[in-house]
N, C-alpha and C positions, 0 to 999 in steps of 0.2 A: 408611929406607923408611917408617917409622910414620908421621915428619911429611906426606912427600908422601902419604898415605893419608888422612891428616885434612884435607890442605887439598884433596882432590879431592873429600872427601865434602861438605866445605864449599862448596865451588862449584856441585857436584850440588843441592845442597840451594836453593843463591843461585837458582837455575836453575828449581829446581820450583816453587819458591816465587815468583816472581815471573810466573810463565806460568799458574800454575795453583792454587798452593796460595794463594795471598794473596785469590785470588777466593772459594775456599772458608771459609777463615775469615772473611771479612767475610761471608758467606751465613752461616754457624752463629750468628755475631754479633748479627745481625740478626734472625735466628729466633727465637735461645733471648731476646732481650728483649723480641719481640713477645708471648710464650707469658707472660714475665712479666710485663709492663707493660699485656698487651689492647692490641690493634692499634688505635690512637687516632689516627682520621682529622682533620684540618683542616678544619673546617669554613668555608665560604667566603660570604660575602656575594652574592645572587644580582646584586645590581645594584652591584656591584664592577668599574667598567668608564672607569678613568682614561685620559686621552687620552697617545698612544703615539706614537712616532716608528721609524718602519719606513725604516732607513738602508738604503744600497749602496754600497758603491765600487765602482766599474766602471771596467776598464779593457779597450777596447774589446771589448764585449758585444755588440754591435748583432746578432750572430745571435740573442738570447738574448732581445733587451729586450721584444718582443711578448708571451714566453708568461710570460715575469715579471713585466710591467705587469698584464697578463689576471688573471693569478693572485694578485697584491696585491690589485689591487682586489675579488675574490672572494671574501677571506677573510671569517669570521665574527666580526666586530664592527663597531660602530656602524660605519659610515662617515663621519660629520664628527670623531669621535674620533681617526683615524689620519693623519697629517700620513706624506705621502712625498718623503722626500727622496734626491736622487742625488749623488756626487760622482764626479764624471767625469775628475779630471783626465790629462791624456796622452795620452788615446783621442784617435787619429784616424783611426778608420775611420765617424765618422758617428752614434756611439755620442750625443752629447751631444744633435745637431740634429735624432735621431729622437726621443728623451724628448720635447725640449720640442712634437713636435707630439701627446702627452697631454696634458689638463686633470688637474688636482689632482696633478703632479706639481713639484717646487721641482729643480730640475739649478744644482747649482754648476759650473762648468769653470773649469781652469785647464792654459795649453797646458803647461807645466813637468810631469814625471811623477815624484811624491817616493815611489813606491810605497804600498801601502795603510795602511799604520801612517801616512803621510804625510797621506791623503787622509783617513782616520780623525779622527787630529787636527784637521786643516783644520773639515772637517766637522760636528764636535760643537759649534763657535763658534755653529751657526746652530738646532743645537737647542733647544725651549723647551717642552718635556713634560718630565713627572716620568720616564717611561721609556721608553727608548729601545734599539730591537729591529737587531741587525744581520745581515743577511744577504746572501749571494751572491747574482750575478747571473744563473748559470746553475742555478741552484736552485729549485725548486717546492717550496713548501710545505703543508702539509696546514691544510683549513680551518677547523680550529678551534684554530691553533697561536698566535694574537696570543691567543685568551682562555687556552687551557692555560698560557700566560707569567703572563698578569695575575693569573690566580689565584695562582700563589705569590708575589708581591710582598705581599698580604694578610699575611703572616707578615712584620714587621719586622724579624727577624733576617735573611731573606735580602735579599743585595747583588746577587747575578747570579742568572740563569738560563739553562743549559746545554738546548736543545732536540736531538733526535734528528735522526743524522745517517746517513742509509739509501742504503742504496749499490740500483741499480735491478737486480734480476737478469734473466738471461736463461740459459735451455737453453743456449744454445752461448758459454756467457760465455769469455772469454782467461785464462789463468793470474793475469792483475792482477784480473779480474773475480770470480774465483772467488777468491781468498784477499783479497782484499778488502772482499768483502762479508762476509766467514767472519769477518773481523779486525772490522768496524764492531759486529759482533752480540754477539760478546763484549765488545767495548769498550762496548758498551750496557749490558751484562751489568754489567759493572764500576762504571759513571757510577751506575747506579739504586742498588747495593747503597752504595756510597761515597755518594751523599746520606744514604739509609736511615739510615746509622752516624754522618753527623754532614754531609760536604759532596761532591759531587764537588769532582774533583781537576783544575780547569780547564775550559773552553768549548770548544766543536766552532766555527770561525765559520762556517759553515753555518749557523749559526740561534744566535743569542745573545744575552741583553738584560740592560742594568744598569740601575739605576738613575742617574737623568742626575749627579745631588748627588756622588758619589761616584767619576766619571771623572778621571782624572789624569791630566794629556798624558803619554806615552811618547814614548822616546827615538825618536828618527826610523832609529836603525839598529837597532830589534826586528823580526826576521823570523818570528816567531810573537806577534803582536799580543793574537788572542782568548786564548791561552793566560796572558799576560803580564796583558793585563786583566784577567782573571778571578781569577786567584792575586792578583794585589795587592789587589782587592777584599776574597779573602778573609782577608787576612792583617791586613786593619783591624777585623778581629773578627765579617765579613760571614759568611754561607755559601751555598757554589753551590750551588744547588736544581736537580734534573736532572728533566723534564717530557719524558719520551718520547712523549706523545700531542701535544707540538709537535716535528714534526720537516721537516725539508728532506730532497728527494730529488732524487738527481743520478746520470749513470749513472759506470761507473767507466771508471777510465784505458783508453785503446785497446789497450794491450799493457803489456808488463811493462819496455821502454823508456820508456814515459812515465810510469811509475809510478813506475821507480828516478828519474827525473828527480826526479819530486816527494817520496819518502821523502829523498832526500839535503837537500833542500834544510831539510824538517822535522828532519832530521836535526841539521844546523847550527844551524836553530833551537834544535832539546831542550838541545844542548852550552851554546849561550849562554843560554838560560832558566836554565839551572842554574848559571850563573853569577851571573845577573841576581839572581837568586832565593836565593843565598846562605842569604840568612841563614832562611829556611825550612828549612833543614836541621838548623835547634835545635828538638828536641820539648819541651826546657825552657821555651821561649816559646812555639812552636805548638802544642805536644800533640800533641794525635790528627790536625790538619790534617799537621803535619809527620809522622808517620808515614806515612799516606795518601800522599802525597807521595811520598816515600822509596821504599814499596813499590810503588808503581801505575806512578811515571814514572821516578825516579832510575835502582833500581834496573834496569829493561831499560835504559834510553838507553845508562846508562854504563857497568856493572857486566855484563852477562851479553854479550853479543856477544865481549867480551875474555874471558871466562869460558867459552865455548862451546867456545874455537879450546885453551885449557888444561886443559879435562876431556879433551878428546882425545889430545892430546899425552900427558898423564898416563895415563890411561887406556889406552894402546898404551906403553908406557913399564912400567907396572907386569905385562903379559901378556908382554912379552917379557922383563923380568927374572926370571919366575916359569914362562917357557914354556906359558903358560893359553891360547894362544889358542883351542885346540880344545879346551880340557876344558871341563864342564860348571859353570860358578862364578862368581859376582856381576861379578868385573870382565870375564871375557869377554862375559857376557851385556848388559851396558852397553857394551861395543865391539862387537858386533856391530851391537847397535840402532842405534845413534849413525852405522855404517857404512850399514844400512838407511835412516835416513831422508835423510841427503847422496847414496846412493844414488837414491831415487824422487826427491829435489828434482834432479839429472841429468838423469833421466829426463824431469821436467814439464819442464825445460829444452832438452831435443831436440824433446820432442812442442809445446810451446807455436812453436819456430820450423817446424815442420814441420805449422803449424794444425790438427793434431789435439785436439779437447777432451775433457780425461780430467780429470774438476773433483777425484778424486783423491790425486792427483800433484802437483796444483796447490799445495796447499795448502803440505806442506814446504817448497816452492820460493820460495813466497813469504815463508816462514817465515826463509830462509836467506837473501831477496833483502833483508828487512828488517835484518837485522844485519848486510848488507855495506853497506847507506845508512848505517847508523850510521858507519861506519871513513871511506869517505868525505863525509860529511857535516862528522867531525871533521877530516879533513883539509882540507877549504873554508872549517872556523871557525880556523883556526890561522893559514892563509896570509889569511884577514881579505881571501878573494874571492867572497861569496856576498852577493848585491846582493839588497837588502831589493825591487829591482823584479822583483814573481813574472813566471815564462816558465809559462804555463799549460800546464801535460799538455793532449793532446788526448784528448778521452773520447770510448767506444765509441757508438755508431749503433745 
């Protein structure tokens, strides 16, 4: 009984630490060296303002292509400095023949659809700036996000830049809307404190920019592209610089059917990243990136979802070998809770199909929606059926 008592507390422990404790100690981190070090800003060149390639891949966008042409062009810098470029290929609803009727737009098309890693590739043959900005088609971005980029290229060391990616809220948001935005804000939480200490740990592509020197075609079956691009960047001695005052805003998933659509398929992705990504898993060569790594992504993707479904079991396992369940004592009070919150995620589950909004309830739910994408996300990367061509969630209104 001692050992199943150590390896539950180990799991507990895998568990808090990755949800919660990992974000705290890179905050303490980052504090106590700021106090010792004097908080030593970057200073930046006013007229620091290189010519920039603002990508898309778009596959049939055409609802979208107005307020995101609009809003390209509005951003704040130079305007002959910004080259826009589109890669369109697959779209056939119109997506290509509406760009070309903008000025100062470049649209590649190609009918064949090799999904966006596909189109990514294709695309960077025609780039010819030092850097080069990618973003979604159904994304707005904030107007002073091409120069919050440019700025940290000024620093040599960095390779990527990871901009902020804001989910749009709303009063009566859906169970996807409301833990999803809850999840972006920490995940921001996490990207700024993770530069601070040395790199974030991977790109949103919602908004992402490398430098052009340092791109390397990817394999055409990566289904998490900006993620893949980013890490390899950094693993050539680069570091991802996270710039939350550049961010894209999008609204979220319509419901929490099209959210689990989309977690699974990311899901699939994380599995084969970490595959991809091997050899990041030696902090003997990476260091601190490969810790970061470990704690930020490894662990949840792979480790705590399997770990969640085994504290439980244990955890009801050791109350009834000991009869605690109604006494007052650390393992009942861990099974109750654990019952408590699979509880209210039920709950946000009846009320989210019965459109009631209790933002909540929501939160569990989506906590528990996320590490059932994981289980089948692994099952889509095993059977080798998760097509690198994305089926877009539809997002709320």
């Amino acid at each position: 009984m001692i050992y199943i008592k150590v390896f539950f507390w180990v799991l507990l422990f895998v568990v808090f630490y990755s949800y919660i404790g990992y974000g705290m100690l890179i905050f303490l981190i980052v504090k106590i060296r700021k106090i010792i070090n004097g908080n030593n800003k970057q200073i930046i060149a006013e007229n620091y303002e290189p010519n920039v390639t603002l990508f898309v891949a778009a596959y049939n966008e055409k609802d979208y292509v107005h307020q995101k042409v609009k809003n390209s062009f509005s951003l704040n810098y130079p305007k002959e400095k910004v080259k826009h470029l589109w890669i369109t290929d697959g779209s056939t609803d119109g997506t290509p023949d509406l760009l070309k009727e903008y000025e100062g737009i470049e649209v590649f098309h190609e009918h064949a659809r090799g999904g966006k890693i596909g189109a990514i590739n294709r695309g960077m043959k025609f780039v010819d700036t030092s850097i080069v900005i990618f973003s979604d088609g159904n994304t707005i971005l904030g107007k002073e996000s091409i120069q919050e980029i440019v700025n940290c290229f000024k620093n040599p060391k960095v390779g990527c830049v990871s901009g902020e990616k804001r989910i749009i809220s709303k009063d009566k948001d859906s169970a996807a809307g409301s833990g999803e935005g809850i999840y972006w804000k920490y995940e921001s939480f996490l990207k700024n404190y993770d530069s601070e200490l040395y790199s974030a740990v991977g790109a949103a592509g919602e908004l992402f920019a490398i430098r052009t020197e340092l791109f390397e075609e990817v394999e055409n079956n990566i289904l998490l592209d900006d993620f893949i691009i980013s890490l390899r960047i950094a693993m050539q001695g680069y570091v991802i610089k996270y710039a939350p005052n550049a961010y894209a805003e999008e609204t979220s998933s319509a419901n929490v059917k099209e959210e689990l659509k989309r977690k699974i398929r990311i899901s699939a992705g994380a599995i084969q990243s970490i595959v991809k990504l091997k050899n990041l898993l030696n902090p003997f060569k990476f260091g601190i990136l490969s810790f970061q790594y470990i704690s930020h992504k490894v662990l949840r993707w792979l480790i705590v979802p399997f770990a969640l479904i085994i504290i439980l079991v244990i955890n009801f396992f050791i109350c009834q070998q000991y009869g605690s369940f109604l006494e007052v004592n650390i393992y009942s009070g861990i099974f109750w809770l654990q019952t408590l919150i699979y509880t209210l995620a039920f709950f946000g589950y009846i009320l989210e199909n019965l459109k009631i909004r209790f933002k909540l309830l929501f939160i569990p739910y989506y906590i528990v929606i996320m590490n059932i994408s994981v289980f089948l996300g692994l099952i889509r990367y095993i059977k080798g059926n998760q097509s690198v061509n994305w089926e877009r969630a539809k997002r709320a209104k």
